[in-house]
TIKOLDREN-661854 format. One line per 4 residues: number of its first residue (from 1); their letters; for each residue x negated, z, y of C-alpha. Coordinates in nm, 4 decimals. Each point is the difference from the previous one (the first is absolute). Layout:
BEGIN
NUM	A	X:Z:Y; ...
# end
This chain:
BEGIN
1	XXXX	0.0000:0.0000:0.0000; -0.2746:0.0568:0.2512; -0.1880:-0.2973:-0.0718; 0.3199:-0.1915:0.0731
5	XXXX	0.0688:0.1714:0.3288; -0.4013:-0.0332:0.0656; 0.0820:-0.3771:-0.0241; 0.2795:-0.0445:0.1771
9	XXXX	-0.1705:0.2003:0.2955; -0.2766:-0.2274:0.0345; 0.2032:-0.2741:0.1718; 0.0589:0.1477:0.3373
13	XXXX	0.1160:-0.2568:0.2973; -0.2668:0.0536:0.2265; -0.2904:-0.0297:-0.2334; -0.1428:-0.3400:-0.0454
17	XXXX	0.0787:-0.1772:-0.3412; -0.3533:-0.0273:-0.1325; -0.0031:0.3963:0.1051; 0.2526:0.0849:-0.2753
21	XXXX	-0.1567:-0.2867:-0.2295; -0.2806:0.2152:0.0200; 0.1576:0.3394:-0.0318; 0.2109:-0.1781:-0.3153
25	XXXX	-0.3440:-0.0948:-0.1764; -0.1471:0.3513:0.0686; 0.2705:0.1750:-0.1584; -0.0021:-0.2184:-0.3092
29	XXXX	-0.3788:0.0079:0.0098; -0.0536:-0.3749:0.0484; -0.2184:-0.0491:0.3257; -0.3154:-0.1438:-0.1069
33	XXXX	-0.2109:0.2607:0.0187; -0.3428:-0.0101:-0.1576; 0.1316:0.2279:-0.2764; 0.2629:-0.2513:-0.1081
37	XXXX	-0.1828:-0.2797:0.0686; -0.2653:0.1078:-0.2672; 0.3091:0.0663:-0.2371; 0.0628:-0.3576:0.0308
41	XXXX	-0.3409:-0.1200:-0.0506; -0.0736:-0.1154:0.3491; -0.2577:0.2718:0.0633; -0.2243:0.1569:-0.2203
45	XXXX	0.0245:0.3726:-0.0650; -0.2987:0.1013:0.1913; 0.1327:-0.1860:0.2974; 0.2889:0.1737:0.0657
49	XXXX	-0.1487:0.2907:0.2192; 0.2233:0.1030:0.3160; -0.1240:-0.2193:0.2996; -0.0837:0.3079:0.1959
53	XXXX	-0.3318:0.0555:-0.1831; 0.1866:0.3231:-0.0932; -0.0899:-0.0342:-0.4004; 0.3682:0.0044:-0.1365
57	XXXX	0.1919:-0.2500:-0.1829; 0.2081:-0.1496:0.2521; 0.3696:-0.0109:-0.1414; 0.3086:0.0342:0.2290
61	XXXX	0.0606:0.3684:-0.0326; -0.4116:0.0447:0.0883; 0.0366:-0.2489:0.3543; 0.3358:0.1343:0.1180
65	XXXX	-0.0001:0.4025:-0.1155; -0.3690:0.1249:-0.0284; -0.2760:-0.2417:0.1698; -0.1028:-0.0658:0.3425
69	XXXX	0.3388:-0.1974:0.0551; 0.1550:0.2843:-0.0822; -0.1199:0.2422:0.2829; 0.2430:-0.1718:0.2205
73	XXXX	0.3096:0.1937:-0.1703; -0.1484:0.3318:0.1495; 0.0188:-0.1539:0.3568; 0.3044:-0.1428:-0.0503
77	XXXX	0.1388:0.3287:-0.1073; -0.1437:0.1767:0.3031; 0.1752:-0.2787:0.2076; 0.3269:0.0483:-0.1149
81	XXXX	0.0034:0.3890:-0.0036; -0.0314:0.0669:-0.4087; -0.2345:0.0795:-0.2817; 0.1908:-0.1483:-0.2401
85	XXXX	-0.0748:-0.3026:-0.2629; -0.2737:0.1180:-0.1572; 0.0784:-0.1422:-0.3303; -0.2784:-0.1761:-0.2437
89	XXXX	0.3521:-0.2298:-0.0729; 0.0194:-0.2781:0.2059; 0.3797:-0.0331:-0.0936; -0.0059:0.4601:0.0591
93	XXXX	-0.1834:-0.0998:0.2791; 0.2409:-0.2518:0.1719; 0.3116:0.2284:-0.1141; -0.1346:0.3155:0.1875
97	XXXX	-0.0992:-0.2006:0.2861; 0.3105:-0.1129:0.1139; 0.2123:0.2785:-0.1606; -0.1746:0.2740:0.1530
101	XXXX	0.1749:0.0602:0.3537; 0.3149:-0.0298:-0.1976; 0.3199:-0.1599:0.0235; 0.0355:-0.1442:0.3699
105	XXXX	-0.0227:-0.4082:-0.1195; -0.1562:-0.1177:0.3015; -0.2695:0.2283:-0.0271; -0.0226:-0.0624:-0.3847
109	XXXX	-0.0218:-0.4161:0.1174; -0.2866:0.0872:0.2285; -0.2272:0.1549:-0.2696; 0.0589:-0.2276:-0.2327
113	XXXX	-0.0626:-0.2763:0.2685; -0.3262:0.1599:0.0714; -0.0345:0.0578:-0.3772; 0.0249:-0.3707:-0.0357
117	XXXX	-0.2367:-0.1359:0.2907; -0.3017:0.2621:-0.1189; 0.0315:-0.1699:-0.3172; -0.0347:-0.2942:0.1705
121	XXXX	-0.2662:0.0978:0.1980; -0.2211:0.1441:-0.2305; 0.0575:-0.3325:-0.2562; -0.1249:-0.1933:0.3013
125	XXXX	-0.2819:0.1844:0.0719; -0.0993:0.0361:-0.3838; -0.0230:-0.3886:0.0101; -0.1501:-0.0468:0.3556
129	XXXX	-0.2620:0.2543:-0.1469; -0.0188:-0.1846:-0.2917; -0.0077:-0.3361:0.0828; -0.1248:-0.0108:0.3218
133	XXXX	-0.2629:0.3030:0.0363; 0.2437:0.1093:0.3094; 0.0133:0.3750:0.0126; 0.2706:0.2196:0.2255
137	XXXX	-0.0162:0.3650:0.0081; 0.2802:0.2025:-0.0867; 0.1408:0.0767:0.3933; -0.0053:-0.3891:-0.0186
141	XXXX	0.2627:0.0210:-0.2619; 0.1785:0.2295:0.1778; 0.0406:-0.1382:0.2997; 0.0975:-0.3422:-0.2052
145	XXXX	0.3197:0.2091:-0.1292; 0.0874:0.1492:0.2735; -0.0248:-0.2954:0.2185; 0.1903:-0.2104:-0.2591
149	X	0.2748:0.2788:-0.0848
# end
């Protein structure tokens, strides 16, 4: 039932469609991340170290809940006004995100929009990191989400 609701709540009207694309893939573990792509055969085992040098496997639930990516959740929590979403879920994670002020729906469709966009964020900057050897620091991020939400 709550990966159902997780779902549905990933479609929200003010986030850009390849946003939620994104969000949908993460959920259902399907972004190309080195992890999977070495589960596939593209890459080899020993190349599918995190891009931040950090030494870990880099899998979805490693980029978005526990590496450098990730320290943008505590800012974004500061932001808002809660210490909430601390879950090593990324569907927990999403759930107690927007669920955690309660039940005023407006407020609930502003977390999850900012939910949504630091997803987006943070998939961008994995691949501009990746790809392109372009680095932003975390208040970067930050101000990317805030300006965008």
């Amino acid at each position: 039932m709550q990966v159902q609701s997780d779902l549905d709540l990933i479609w929200h009207k003010q986030v850009p469609l390849k946003v939620s694309i994104i969000a949908w893939r993460l959920f259902r573990d399907r972004l190309p991340t080195k992890s999977n792509l070495a589960t596939q055969g593209v890459l080899s085992q020993e190349a599918c170290l995190c891009v931040s040098g950090c030494g870990q496997v880099e899998d979805a639930r490693h980029l978005f809940i526990s590496c450098f990516l990730s320290y943008l959740w505590p800012l974004l929590r500061s932001w808002i006004g809660f210490e909430g979403a601390k879950h090593q879920d990324i569907s927990a994670h999403f759930t107690q995100f927007i669920f955690f002020t309660g039940g005023l729906k407006s407020r609930r469709s502003f977390l999850q929009l900012i939910w949504l966009l630091s997803v987006g964020i943070m998939w961008n900057k994995h691949n501009n990191w990746l790809f392109n050897n372009k680095q932003n620091s975390i208040i970067r991020l930050l101000d990317k989400v805030m300006f965008y939400s």
